[in-house]
TORVEXSE-298400 format. One record per residue (C-alpha): residue in three letters; y, x, z. Coordinates in pm, whole numbers. Example, Ala and Ser with C-alpha at 12.3 -4.5 7.8 and 13.67 -1.06 7.14 Angstrom:
2
+------+--------+--------+--------+
| rest |      y |      x |      z |
+------+--------+--------+--------+
|  ALA |   -450 |   1230 |    780 |
|  SER |   -106 |   1367 |    714 |
+------+--------+--------+--------+
This chain:
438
+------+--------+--------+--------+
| rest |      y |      x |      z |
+------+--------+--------+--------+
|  UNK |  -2430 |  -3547 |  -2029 |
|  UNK |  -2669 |  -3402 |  -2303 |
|  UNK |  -2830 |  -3107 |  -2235 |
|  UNK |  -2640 |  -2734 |  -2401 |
|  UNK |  -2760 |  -2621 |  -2679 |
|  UNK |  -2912 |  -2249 |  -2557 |
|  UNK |  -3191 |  -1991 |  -2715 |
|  UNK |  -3431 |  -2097 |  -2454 |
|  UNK |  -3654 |  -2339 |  -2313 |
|  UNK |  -3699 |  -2492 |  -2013 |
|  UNK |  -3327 |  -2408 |  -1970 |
|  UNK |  -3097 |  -2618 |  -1643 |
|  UNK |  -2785 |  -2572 |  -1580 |
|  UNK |  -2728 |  -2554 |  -1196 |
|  UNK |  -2294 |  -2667 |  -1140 |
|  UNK |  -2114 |  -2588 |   -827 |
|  UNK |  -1791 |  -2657 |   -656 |
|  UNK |  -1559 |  -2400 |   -488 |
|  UNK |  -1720 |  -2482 |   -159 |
|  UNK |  -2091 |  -2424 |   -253 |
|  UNK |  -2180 |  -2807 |   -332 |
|  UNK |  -2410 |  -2854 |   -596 |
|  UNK |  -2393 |  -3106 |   -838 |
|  UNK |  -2666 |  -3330 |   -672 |
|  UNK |  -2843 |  -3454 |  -1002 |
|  UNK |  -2889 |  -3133 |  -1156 |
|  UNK |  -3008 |  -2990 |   -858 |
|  UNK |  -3273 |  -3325 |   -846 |
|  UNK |  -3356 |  -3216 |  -1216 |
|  UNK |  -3414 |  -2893 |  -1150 |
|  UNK |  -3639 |  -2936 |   -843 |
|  UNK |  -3851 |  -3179 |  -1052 |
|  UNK |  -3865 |  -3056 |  -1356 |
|  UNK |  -3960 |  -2696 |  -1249 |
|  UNK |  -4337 |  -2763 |  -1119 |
|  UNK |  -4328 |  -3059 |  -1379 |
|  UNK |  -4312 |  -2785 |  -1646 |
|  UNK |  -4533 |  -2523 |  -1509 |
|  UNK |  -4258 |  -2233 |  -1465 |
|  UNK |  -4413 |  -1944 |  -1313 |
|  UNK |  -4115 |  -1713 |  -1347 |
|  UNK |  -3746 |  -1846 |  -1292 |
|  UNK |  -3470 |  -1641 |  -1415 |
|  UNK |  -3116 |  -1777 |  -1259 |
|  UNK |  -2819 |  -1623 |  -1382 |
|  UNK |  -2500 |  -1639 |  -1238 |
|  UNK |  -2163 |  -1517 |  -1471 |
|  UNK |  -1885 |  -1342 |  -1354 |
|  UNK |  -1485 |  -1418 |  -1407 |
|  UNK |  -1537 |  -1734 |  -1718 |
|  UNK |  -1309 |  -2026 |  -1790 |
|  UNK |  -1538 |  -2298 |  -1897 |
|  UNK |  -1890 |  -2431 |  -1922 |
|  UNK |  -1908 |  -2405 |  -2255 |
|  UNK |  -1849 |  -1941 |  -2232 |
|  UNK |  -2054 |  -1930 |  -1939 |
|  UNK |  -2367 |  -2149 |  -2163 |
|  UNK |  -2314 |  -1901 |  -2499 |
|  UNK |  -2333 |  -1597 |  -2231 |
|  UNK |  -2651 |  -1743 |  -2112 |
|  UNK |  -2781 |  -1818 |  -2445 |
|  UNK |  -2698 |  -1495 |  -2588 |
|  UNK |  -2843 |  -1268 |  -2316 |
|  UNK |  -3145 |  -1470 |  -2273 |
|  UNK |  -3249 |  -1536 |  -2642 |
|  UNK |  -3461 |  -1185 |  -2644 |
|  UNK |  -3660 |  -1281 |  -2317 |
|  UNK |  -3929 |  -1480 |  -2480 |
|  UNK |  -4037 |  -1218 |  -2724 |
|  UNK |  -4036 |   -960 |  -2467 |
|  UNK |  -4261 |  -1193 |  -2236 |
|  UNK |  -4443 |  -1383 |  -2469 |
|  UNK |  -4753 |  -1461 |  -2236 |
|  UNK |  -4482 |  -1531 |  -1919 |
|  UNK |  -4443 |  -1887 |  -1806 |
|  UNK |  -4080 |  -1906 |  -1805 |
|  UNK |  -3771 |  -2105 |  -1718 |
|  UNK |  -3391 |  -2055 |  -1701 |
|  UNK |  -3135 |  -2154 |  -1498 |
|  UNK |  -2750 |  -2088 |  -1549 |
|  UNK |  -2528 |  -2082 |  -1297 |
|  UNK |  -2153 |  -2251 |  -1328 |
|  UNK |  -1901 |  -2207 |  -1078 |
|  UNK |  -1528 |  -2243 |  -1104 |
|  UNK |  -1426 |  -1861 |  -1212 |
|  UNK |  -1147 |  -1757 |  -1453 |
|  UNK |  -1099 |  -1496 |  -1691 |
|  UNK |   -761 |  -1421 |  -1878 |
|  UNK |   -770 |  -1442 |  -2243 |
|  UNK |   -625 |  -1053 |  -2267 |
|  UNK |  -1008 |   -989 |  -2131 |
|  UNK |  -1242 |   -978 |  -2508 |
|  UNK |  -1605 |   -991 |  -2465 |
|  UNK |  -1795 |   -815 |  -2715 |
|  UNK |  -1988 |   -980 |  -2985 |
|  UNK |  -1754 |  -1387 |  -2835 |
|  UNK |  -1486 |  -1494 |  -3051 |
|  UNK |  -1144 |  -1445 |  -2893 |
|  UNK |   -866 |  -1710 |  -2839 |
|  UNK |   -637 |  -1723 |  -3126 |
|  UNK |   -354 |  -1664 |  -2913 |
|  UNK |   -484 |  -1298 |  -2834 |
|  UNK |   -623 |  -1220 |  -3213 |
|  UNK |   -248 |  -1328 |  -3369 |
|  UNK |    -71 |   -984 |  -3237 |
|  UNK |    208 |  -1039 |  -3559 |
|  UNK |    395 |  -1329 |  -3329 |
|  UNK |    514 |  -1254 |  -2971 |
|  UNK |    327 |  -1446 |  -2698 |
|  UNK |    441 |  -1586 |  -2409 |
|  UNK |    304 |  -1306 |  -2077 |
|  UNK |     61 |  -1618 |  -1997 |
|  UNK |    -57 |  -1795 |  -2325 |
|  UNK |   -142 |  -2127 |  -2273 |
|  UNK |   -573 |  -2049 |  -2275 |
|  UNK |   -485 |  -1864 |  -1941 |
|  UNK |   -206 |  -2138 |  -1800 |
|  UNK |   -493 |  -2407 |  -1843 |
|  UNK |   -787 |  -2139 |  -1692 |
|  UNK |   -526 |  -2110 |  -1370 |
|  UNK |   -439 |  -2531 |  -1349 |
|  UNK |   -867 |  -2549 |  -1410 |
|  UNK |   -932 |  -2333 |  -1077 |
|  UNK |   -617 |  -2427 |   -896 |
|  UNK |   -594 |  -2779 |   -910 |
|  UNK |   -247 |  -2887 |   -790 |
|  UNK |    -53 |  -2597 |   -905 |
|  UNK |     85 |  -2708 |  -1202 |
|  UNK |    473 |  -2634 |  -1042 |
|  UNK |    355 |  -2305 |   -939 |
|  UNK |    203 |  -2164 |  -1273 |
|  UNK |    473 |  -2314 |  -1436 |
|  UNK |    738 |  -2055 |  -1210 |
|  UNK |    491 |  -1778 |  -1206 |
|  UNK |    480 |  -1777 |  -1605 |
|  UNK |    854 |  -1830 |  -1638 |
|  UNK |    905 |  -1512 |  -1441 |
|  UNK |    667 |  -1287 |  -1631 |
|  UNK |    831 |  -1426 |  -1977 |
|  UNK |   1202 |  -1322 |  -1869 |
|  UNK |   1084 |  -1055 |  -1678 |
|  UNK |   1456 |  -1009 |  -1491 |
|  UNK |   1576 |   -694 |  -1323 |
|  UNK |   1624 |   -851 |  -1001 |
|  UNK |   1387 |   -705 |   -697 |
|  UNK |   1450 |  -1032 |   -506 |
|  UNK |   1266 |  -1188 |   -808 |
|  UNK |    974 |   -945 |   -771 |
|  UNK |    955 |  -1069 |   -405 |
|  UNK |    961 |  -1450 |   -519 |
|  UNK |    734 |  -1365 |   -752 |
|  UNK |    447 |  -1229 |   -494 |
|  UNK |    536 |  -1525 |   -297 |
|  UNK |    460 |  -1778 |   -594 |
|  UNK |    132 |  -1578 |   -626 |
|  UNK |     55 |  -1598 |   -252 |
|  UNK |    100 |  -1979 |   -295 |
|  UNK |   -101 |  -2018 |   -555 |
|  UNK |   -426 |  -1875 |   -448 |
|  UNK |   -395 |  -1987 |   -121 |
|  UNK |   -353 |  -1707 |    160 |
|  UNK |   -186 |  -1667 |    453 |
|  UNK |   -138 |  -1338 |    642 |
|  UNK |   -402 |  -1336 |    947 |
|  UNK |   -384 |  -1080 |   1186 |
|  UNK |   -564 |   -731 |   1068 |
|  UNK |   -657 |   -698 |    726 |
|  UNK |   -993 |   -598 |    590 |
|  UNK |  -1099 |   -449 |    251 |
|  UNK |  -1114 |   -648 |    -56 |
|  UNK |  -1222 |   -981 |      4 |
|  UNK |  -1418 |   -837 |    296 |
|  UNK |  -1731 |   -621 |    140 |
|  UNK |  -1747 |   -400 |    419 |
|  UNK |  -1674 |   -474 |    773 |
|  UNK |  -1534 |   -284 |   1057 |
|  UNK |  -1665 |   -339 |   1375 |
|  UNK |  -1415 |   -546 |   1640 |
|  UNK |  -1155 |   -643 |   1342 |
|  UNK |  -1141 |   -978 |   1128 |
|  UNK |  -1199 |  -1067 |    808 |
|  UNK |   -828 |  -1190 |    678 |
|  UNK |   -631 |  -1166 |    348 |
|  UNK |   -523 |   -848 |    118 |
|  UNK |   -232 |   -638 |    184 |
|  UNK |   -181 |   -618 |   -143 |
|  UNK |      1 |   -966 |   -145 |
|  UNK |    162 |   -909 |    177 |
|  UNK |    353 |   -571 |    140 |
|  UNK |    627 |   -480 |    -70 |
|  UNK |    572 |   -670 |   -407 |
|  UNK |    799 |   -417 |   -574 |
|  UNK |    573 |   -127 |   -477 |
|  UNK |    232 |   -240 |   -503 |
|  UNK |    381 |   -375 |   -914 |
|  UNK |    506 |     -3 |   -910 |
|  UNK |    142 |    118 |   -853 |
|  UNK |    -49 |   -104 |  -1034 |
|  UNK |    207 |    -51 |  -1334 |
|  UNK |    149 |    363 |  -1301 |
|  UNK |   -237 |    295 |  -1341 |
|  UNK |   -185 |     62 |  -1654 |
|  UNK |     53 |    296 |  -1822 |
|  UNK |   -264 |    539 |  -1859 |
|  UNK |   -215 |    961 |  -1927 |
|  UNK |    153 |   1093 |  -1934 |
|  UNK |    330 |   1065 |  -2237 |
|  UNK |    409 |   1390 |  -2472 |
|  UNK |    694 |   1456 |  -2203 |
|  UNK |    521 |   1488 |  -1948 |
|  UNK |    627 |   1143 |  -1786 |
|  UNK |    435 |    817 |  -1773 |
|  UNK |    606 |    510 |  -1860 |
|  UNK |    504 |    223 |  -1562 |
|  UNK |    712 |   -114 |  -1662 |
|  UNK |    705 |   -318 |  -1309 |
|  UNK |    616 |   -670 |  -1493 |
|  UNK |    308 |   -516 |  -1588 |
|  UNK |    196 |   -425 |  -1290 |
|  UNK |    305 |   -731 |  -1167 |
|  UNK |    120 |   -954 |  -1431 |
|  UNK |   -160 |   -713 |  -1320 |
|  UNK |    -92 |   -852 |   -958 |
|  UNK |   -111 |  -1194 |  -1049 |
|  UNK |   -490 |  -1097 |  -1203 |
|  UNK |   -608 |   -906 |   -949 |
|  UNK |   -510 |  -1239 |   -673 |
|  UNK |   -690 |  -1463 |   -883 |
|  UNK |   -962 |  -1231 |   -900 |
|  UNK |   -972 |  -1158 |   -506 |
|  UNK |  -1002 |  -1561 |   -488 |
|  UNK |  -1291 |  -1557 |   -735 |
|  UNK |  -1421 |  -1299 |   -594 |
|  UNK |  -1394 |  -1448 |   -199 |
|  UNK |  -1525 |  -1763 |   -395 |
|  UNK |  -1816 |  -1581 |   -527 |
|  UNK |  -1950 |  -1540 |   -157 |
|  UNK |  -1913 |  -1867 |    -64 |
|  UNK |  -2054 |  -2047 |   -386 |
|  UNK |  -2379 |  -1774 |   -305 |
|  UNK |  -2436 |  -1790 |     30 |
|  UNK |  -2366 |  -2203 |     71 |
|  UNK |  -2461 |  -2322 |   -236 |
|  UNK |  -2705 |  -2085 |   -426 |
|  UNK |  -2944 |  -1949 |   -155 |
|  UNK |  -3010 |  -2351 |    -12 |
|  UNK |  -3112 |  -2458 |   -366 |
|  UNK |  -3325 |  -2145 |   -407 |
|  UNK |  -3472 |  -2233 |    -81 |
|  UNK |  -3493 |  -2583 |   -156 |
|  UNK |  -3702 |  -2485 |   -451 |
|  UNK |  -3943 |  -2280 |   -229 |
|  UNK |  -4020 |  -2621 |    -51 |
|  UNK |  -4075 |  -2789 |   -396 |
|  UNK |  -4261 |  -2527 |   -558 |
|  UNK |  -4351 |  -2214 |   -338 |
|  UNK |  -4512 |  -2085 |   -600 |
|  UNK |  -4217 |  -2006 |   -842 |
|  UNK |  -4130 |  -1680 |   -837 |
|  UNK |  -3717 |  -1636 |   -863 |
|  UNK |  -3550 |  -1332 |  -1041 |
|  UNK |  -3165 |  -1346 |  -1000 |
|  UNK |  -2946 |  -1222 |  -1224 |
|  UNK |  -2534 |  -1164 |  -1183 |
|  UNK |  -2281 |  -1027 |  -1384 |
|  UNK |  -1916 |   -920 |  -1192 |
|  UNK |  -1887 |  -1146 |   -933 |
|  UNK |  -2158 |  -1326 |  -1063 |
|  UNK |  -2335 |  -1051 |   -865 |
|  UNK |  -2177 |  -1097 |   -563 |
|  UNK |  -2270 |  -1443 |   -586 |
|  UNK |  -2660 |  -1406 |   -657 |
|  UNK |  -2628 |  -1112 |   -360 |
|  UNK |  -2452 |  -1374 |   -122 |
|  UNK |  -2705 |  -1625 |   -227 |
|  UNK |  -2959 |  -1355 |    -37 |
|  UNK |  -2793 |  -1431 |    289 |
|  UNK |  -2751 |  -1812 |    263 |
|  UNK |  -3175 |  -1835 |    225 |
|  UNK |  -3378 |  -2030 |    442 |
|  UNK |  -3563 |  -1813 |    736 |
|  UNK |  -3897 |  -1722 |    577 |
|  UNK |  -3829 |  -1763 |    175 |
|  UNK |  -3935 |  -1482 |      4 |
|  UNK |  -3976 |  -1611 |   -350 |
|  UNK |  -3689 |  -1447 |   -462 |
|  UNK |  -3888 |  -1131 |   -651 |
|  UNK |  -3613 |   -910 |   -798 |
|  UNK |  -3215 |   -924 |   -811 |
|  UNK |  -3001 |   -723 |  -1089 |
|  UNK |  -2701 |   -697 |  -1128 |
|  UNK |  -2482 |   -601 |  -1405 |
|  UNK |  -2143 |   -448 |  -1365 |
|  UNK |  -2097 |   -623 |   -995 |
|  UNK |  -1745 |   -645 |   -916 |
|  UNK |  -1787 |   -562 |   -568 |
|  UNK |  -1836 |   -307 |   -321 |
|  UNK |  -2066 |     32 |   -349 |
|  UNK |  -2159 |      4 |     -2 |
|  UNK |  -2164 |   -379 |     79 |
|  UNK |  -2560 |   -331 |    139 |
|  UNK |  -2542 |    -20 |    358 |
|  UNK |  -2585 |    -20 |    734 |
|  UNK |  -2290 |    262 |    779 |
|  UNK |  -2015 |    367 |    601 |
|  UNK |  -1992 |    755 |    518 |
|  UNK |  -1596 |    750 |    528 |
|  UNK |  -1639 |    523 |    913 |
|  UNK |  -1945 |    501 |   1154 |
|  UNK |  -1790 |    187 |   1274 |
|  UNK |  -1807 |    -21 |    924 |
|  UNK |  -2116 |   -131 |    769 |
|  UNK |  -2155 |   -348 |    409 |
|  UNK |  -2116 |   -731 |    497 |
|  UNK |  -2461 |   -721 |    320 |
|  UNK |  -2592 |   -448 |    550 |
|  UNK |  -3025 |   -498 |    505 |
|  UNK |  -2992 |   -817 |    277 |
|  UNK |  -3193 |   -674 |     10 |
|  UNK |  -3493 |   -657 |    236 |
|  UNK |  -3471 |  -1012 |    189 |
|  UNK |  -3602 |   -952 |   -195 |
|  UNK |  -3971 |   -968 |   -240 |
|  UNK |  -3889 |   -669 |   -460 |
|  UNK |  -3672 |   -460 |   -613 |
|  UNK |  -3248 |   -516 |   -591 |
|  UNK |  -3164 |   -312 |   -891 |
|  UNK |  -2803 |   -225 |   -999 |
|  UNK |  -2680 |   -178 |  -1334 |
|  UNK |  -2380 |     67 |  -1434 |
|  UNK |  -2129 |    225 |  -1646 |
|  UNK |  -1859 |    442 |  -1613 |
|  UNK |  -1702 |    292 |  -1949 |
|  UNK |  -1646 |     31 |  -1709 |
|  UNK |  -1254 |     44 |  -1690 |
|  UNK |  -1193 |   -288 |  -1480 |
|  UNK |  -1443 |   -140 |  -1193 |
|  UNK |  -1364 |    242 |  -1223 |
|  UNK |   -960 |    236 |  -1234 |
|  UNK |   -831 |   -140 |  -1112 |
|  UNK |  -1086 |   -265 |   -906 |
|  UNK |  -1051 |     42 |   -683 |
|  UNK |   -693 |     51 |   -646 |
|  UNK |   -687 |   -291 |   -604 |
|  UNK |   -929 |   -268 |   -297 |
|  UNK |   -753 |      6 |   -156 |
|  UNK |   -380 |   -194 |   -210 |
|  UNK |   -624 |   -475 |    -28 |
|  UNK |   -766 |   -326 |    260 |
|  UNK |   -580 |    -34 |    394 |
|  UNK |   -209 |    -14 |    419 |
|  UNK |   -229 |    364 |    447 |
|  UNK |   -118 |    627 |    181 |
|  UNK |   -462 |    874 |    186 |
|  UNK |   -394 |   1043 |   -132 |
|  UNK |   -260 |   1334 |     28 |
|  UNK |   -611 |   1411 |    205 |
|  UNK |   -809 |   1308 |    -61 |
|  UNK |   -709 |   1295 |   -405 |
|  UNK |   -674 |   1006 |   -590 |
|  UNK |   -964 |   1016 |   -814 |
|  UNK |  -1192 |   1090 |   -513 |
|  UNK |  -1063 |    823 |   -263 |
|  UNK |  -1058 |    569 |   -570 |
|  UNK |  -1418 |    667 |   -655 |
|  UNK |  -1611 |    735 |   -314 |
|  UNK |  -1412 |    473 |    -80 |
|  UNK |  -1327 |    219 |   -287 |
|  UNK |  -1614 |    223 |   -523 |
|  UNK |  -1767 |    -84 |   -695 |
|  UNK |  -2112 |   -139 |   -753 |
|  UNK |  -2066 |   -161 |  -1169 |
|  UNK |  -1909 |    205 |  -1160 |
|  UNK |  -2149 |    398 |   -962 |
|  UNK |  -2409 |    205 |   -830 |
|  UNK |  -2575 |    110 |   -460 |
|  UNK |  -2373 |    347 |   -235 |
|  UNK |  -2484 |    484 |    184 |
|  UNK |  -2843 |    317 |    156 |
|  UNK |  -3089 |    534 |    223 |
|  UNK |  -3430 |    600 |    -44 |
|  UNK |  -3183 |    400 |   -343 |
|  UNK |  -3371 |    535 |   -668 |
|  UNK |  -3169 |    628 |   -982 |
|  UNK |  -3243 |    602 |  -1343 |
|  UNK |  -3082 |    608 |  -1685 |
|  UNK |  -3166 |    296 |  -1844 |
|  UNK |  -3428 |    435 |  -2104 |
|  UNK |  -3647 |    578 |  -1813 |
|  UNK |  -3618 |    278 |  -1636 |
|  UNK |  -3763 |     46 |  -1872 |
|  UNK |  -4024 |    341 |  -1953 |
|  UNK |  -4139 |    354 |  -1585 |
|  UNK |  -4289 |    113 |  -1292 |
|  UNK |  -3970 |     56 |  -1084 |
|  UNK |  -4026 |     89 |   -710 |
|  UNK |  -4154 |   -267 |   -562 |
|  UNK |  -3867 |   -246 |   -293 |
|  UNK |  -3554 |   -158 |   -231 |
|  UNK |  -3254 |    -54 |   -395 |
|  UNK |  -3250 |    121 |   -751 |
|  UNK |  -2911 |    222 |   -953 |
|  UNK |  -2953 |    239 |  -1345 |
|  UNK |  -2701 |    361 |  -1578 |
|  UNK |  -2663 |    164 |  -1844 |
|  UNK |  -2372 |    319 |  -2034 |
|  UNK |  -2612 |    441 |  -2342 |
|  UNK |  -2560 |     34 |  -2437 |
|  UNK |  -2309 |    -91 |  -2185 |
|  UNK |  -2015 |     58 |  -2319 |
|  UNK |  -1809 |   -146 |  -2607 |
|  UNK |  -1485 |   -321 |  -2521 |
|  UNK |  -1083 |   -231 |  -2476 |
|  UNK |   -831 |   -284 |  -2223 |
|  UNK |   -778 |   -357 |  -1942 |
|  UNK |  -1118 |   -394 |  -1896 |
|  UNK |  -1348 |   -155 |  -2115 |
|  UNK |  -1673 |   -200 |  -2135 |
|  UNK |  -1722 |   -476 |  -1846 |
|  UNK |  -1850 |   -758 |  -2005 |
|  UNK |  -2055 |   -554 |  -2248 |
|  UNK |  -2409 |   -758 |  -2121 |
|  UNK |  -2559 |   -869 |  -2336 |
|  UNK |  -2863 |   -656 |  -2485 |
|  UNK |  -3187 |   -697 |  -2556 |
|  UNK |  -3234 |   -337 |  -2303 |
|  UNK |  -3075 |   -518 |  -1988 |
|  UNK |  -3274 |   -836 |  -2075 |
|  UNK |  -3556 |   -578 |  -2098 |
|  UNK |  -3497 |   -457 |  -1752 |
|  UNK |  -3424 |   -822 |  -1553 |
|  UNK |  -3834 |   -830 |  -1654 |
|  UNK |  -3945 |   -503 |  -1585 |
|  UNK |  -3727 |   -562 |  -1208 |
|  UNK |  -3947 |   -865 |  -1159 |
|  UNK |  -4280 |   -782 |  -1302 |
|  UNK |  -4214 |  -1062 |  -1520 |
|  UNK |  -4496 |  -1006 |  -1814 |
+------+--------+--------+--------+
């Protein structure tokens, strides 16, 4: 295979499966090449929800391609990460060209188009029956409930889950003590009602009425998204811990004297922070982590939760693990991680109504937080930052830091906002400043 065409150089690519296996000659290429080209500093970037090689190599081009004026004197080398992720085609990122199906708004498309049919047959092999019925359903849309139910079944199917005893939050970022990790409520309820809700936070602000106007096959398309983004996400882990943190640790053998800053966007981050608890006892080359807009939990890294003594982050101390600084970009333009993700975690993890004692907006926020919106939640000394002043000052050598980065990450419309709004010469800025990289 010839080697991408990126900004950068030394630049591997680093492929793995859903389970965390590498592909075994890039790894070999990587591991020899690395001391072979005298790479002091390794940046390894992992992307988020993606639906082929060739996105997830123009993301890594793009946000890289300032790095080697901003370092000019650093002895660099790049590594991108590719794992089997999807994004739906409804999602733009700024400054990418989007699919043709989603710029031609003057002929009705089909609920799927066929750009996200072929992203859901590319990370679920096998299901070619399935995603066929799923996107017959969303085109006809009938009134039936019964299909709603068949509908949340077909989803069930197709990303694999089967109810198992107590539930835990969203593809388990926090953990209560004494009960399992297992599957989201949110596909195991009443399909009807969890559409209904979903639909009510899609439909936005009241109309001039006074009344909102939910329609259930939006909320249930927003279902079907949310599924396949709890199986990235569960994914995420896996592909980190397994597969990332042995090849960084492999490296260490090879060539202890690379220093390794990691880099995630969405779940991207949650794969880079897994990757942290799949390392080798005793590795500490891994000199700064940042991530940008993670798609997962505020308080996966704290010890206890402030909502339940019992529950800590399943990341509780892992950042200790850095050699430096675990630093955490936001943005509250974030729409994906201030309004779904939440309700989606809560819909996931906690069959209970708590509205009534909290609000909605606070629950949402503080409970179900994600690590894009606000930042590291419950750990104590975390340092925060707007952007500017971070990449004016000397960051803190350890532990956790939150920087808002809404003065640049903040372009993009729905559903998701400003989530994949990355890529910026100030957050390519900052992955150096994290790491000391000069």
């Amino acid at each position: 295979m010839a080697d991408p065409e990126v900004s950068v150089s030394p630049y591997w690519e680093l492929t793995f499966d859903a389970d965390g296996d590498a592909d075994g000659r890039e790894l070999d290429r990587l591991l020899a090449e690395v001391p072979r080209r005298k790479v002091r500093d390794l940046i390894v970037f992992a992307h988020g929800w993606n639906n082929d090689r060739s996105g997830a190599t123009r993301l890594y081009s793009h946000f890289f391609e300032p790095v080697p004026g901003l370092a000019p004197n650093a002895r660099l080398g790049y590594v991108g990460v590719v794992w089997p992720s999807m994004r739906f085609s409804d999602e733009p990122i700024p400054d990418f060209p989007r699919p043709v199906a989603a710029q031609d708004t003057a002929i009705a498309q089909p609920v799927l188009d066929k750009n996200t049919r072929h992203a859901l047959l590319e990370v679920f092999p096998g299901r070619a029956t399935v995603v066929e019925q799923i996107a017959r359903l969303l085109d006809q849309q009938p009134d039936e409930g019964a299909s709603l139910e068949e509908f949340g079944r077909l989803v069930r199917l197709l990303v694999e889950v089967r109810p198992q005893g107590p539930q835990t939050s969203f593809a388990a970022d926090t953990l209560a003590e004494g009960v399992p990790e297992g599957d989201p409520l949110m596909l195991f309820g009443d399909t009807a009602a969890v559409c209904d809700e979903f639909a009510r936070a899609l439909a936005g602000p009241a109309d001039a009425e006074g009344f909102a106007l939910p329609r259930l096959w939006d909320g249930a398309h927003e279902l079907l998204r949310q599924a396949t983004y709890y199986a990235m996400k569960r994914r995420a882990g896996t592909v980190g811990e397994r597969g990332l943190g042995r090849a960084v640790g492999q490296l260490a053998q090879t060539t202890p004297d690379v220093r390794v800053h990691l880099v995630g966007h969405s779940f991207g981050g949650r794969l880079v922070s897994f990757a942290l608890r799949g390392l080798p006892q005793g590795v500490r080359s891994v000199k700064s982590v940042t991530l940008l807009q993670g798609a997962f939990s505020h308080y996966a890294f704290a010890a206890r939760l402030p909502h339940d003594p019992r529950a800590s982050g399943v990341l509780d101390g892992q950042h200790h693990r850095i050699d430096g600084p675990l630093v955490c970009c936001y943005s509250h333009f974030d729409s994906a991680l201030g309004t779904i993700y939440p309700l989606a975690s809560r819909m996931a993890g906690d069959s209970r109504t708590a509205t009534a004692e909290f609000g909605l907006d606070r629950l949402l926020g503080a409970k179900w937080g994600a690590m894009g919106h606000d930042g590291v939640q419950a750990v104590p000394g975390t340092k925060k930052y707007a952007l500017a002043e971070a990449l004016r000052t000397r960051l803190p050598a350890s532990g956790c830091v939150n920087v808002d980065a809404a003065a640049v990450v903040r372009r993009g419309g729905a559903p998701s906002g400003a989530h994949s709004d990355i890529c910026h010469r100030e957050l390519a800025q900052l992955v150096l400043t994290a790491g000391r990289v000069r």
